[in-house]
C-alpha positions as CSV (number, residue, x, y, z in Angstrom):
1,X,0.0,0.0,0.0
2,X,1.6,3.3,-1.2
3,X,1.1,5.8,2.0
4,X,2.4,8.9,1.8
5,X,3.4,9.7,5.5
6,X,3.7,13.7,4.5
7,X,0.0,13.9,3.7
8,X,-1.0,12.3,6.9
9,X,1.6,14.3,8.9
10,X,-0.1,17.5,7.3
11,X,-3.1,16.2,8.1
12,X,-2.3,15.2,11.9
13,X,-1.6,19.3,12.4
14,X,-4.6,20.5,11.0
15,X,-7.0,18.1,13.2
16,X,-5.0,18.7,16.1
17,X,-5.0,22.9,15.8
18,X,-8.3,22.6,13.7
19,X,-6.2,25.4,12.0
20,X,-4.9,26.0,8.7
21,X,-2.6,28.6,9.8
22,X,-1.3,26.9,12.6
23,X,-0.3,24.0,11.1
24,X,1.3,25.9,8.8
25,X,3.8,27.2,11.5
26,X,4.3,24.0,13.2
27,X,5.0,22.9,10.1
28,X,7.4,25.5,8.8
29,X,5.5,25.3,5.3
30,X,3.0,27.8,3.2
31,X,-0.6,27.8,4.1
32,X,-1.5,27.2,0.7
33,X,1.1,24.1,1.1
34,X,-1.1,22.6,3.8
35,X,-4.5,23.5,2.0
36,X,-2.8,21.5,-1.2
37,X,-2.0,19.2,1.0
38,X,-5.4,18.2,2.3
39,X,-7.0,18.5,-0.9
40,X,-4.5,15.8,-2.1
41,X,-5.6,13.5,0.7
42,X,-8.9,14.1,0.2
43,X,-9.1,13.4,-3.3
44,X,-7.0,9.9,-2.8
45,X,-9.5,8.8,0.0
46,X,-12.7,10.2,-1.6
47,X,-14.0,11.6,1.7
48,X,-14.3,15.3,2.9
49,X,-11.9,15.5,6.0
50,X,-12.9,18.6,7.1
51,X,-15.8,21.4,7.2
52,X,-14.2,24.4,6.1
53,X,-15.8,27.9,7.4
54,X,-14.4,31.4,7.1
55,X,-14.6,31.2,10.8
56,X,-13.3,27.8,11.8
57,X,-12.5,24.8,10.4
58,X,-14.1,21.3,11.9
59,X,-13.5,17.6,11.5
60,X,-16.4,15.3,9.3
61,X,-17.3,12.4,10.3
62,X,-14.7,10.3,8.2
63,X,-12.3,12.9,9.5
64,X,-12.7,12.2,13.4
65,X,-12.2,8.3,12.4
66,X,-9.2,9.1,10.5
67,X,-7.8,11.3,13.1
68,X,-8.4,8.6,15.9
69,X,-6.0,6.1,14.1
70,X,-3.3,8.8,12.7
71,X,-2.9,10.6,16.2
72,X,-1.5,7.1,18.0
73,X,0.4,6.6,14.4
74,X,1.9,9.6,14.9
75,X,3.4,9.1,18.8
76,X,4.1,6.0,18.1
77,X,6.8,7.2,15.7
78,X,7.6,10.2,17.4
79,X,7.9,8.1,20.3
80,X,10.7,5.3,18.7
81,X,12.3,8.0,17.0
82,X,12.8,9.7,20.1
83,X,13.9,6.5,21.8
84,X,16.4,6.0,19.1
85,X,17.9,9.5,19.5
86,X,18.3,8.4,23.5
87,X,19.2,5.0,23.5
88,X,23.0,5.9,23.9
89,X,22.3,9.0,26.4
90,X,21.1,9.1,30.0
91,X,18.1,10.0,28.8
92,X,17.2,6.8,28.3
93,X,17.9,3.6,26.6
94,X,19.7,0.7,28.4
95,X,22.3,-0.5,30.3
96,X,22.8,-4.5,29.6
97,X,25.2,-6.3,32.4
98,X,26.1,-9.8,32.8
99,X,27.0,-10.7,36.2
100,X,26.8,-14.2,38.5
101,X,24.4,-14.5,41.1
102,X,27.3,-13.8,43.4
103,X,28.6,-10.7,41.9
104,X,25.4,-9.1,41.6
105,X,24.3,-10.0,45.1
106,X,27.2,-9.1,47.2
107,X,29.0,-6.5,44.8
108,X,26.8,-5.2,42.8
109,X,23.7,-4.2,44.3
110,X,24.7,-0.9,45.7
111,X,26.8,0.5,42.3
112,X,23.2,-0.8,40.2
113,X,21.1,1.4,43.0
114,X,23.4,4.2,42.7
115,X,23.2,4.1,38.8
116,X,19.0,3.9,39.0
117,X,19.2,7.0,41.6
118,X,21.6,9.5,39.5
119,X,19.7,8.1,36.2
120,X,16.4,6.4,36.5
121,X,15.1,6.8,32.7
122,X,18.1,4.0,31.6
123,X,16.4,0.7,32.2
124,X,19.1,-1.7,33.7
125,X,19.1,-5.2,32.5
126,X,21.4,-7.8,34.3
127,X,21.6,-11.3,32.9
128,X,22.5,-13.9,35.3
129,X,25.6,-16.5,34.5
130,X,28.8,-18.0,35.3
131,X,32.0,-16.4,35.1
132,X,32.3,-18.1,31.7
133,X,28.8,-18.0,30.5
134,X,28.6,-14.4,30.8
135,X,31.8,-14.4,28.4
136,X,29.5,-16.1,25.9
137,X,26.9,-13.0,26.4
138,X,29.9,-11.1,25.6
139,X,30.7,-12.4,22.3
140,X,27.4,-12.6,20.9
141,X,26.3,-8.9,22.2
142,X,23.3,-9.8,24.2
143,X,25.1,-8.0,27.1
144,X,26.9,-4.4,27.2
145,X,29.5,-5.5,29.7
146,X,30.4,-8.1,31.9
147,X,31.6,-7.8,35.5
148,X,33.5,-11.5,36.3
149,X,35.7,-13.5,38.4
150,X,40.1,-13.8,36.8
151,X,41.8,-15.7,36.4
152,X,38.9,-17.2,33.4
153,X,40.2,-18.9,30.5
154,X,37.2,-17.8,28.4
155,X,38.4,-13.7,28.7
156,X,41.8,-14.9,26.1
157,X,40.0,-13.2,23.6
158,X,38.5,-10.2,25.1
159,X,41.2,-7.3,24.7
160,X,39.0,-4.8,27.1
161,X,39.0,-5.8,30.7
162,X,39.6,-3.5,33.5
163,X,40.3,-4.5,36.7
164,X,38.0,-2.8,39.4
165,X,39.3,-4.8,43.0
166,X,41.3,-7.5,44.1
167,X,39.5,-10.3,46.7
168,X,40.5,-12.9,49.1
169,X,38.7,-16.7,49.0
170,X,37.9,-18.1,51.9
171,X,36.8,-21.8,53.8
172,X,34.6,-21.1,56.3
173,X,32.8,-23.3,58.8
174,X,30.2,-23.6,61.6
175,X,31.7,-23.0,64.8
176,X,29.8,-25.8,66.3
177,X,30.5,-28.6,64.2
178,X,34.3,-27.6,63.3
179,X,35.8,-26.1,67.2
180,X,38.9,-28.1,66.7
181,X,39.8,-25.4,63.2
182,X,39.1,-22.4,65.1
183,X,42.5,-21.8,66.7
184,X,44.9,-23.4,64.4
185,X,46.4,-22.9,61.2
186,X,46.2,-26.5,58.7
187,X,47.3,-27.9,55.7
188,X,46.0,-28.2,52.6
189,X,46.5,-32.1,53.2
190,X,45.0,-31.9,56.8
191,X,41.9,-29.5,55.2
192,X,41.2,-32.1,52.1
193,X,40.2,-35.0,54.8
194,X,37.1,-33.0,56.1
195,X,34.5,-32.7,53.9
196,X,34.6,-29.6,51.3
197,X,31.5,-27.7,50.0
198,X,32.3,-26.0,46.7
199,X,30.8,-24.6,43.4
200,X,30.3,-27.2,40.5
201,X,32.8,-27.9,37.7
202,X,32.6,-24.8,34.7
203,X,32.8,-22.2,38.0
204,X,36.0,-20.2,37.5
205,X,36.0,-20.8,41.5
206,X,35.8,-24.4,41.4
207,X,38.6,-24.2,38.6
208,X,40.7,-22.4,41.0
209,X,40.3,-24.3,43.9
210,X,40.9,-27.9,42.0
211,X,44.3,-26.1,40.5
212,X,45.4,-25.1,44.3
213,X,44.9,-28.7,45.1
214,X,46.8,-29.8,42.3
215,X,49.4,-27.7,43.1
216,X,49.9,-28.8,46.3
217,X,49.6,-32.3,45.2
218,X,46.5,-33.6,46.9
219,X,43.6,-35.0,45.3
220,X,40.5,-32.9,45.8
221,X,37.2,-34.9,46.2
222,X,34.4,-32.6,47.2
223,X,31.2,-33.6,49.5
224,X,28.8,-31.0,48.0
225,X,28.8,-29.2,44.8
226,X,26.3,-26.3,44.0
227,X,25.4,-23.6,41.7
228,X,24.8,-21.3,44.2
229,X,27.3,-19.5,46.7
230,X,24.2,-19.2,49.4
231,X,23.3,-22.6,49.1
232,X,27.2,-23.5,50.1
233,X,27.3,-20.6,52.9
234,X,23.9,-22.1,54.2
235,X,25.4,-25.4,54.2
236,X,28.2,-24.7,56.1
237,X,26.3,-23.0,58.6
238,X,24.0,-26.0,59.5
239,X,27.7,-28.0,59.9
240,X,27.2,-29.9,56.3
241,X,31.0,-28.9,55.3
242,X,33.4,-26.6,55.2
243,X,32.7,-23.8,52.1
244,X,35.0,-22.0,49.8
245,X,33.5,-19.3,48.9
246,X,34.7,-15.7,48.1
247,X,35.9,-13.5,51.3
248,X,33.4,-10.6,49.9
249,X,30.2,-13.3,50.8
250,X,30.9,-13.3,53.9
251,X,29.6,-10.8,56.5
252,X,32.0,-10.1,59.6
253,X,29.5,-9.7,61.9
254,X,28.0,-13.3,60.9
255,X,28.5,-15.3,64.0
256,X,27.2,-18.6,62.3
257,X,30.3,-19.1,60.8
258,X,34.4,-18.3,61.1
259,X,37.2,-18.5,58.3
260,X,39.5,-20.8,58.8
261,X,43.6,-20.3,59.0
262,X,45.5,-21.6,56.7
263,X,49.3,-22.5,56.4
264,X,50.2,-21.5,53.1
265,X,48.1,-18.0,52.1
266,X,45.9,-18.2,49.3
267,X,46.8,-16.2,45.4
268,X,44.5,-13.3,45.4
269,X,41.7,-13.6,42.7
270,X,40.1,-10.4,40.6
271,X,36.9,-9.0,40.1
272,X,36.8,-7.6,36.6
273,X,34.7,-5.8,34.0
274,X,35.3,-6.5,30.1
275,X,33.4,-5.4,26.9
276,X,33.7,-6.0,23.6
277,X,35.6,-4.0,21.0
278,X,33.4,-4.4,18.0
279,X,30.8,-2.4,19.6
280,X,30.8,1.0,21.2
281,X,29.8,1.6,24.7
282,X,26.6,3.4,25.3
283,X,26.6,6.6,27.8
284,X,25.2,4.5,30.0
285,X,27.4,1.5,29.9
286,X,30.6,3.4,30.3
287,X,29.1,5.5,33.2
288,X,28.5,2.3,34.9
289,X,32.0,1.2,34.1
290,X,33.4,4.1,35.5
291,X,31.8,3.8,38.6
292,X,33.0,0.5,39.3
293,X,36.8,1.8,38.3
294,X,36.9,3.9,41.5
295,X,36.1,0.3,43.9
296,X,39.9,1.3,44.6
């Protein structure tokens, strides 16, 4: 169907100002344009559209109908076009994070709030995955930017990554069922024959753990393994296991459970934030990013 927006534009101005002259100002065109105009439309739809007077100018019947479908026509564009124009501003648009369950839980909640209060017209998205799944998201552009655990294999080809802190994991226990840890430091050989709650294989934790174990030369045969960080910390606290988990998890004041001393310190892991090169960062995004560049 050939539809000639302009006419219908023209059209929209006159109904809504029920003015020639008006429309022709909002318009920036020649009331004899406008008249032209209407006349065309007119002629095309074989219907009067309006009831002209030297005093005013009223809608027909078929003009009121027409009117009732062009003026939703007519938002509807102005509104997409206008969400076009914004969706890389904080005016609008959105900002599209992957994250695990941990990161967004216990890091970041309070940098996501902080965002929604200083911007609240940029709808936040977060996708939930893995370290390495949210990689994935990377690559195929379903997420702006990622905020991960490193080491991760899966970031080798992801030249932008930033680091925002450095964190400390942890084993931590239930006071009650593990008294005898509380006041000593142990082995990795003396800690492998109690029983070890941990995240499931394909969790950049779980890879780092297995490779500390290796490295020391022990076999590492966990009780429990989970998706879920909680679920290990709630274990632990009902004396299931001891939990490796990430030191920023754990609450200091939690008296349900303590960390446990080790011999030989534990490497240092990263929380870091990546994004792809192919495709530019939104004002939004790179806000985001740059708030979570000043963690230290």
């Amino acid at each position: 169907m050939d539809i000639n927006f302009e006419l219908y534009k023209v059209f929209y101005y006159v109904a809504k100002t029920l003015s020639f002259s008006e429309a022709s100002k909002e318009l920036f065109i020649s009331q004899s344009a406008v008249s032209q105009s209407i006349k065309t439309l007119e002629k095309r739809l074989n219907q009067p559209l309006f009831i002209r007077s030297t005093k005013k100018v009223q809608l027909t019947k078929e003009g009121l109908l027409l009117f009732k479908h062009i003026e939703p026509a007519v938002n509807l564009i102005a509104k997409g076009e206008n969400q076009i124009l914004e969706a890389h501003t904080l005016k609008g648009g959105q900002l599209r994070i992957g994250a695990s369950d941990t990161i967004c839980r216990y890091f970041l909640v309070p940098f996501l709030n902080a965002f929604h209060q200083s911007y609240p017209n940029v709808h936040i998205k977060v996708t939930n995955g893995t370290s390495m799944q949210c990689v994935d998201l990377l690559e195929h552009n379903q997420v702006d930017l990622i905020v991960t655990n490193s080491p991760n294999p899966k970031l080798n080809n992801i030249r932008n990554v930033k680091h925002i802190c450095s964190f400390s994991d942890v084993f931590v226990a239930s006071p009650s069922a593990f008294s005898d840890l509380m006041e000593q430091e142990i082995s990795f050989a003396q800690l492998a024959g109690y029983p070890i709650l941990m995240l499931e294989q394909h969790a950049t934790t779980s890879e780092f753990l297995h490779q500390l174990f290796q490295q020391n030369q022990i076999d590492l045969v966990p009780a429990v393994e989970l998706s879920s960080n909680d679920l290990l910390i709630d274990l632990a606290k009902i004396g299931l296991g001891i939990a490796f988990v990430p030191n920023y998890c754990i609450q200091e004041e939690d008296s349900d459970l303590f960390i446990i001393h080790l011999e030989k310190e534990l490497p240092k892991r990263e929380l870091i934030a990546a994004y792809s090169d192919q495709f530019p960062l939104s004002d939004a995004a790179e806000k985001f990013l740059n708030s979570l560049l000043l963690t230290e």
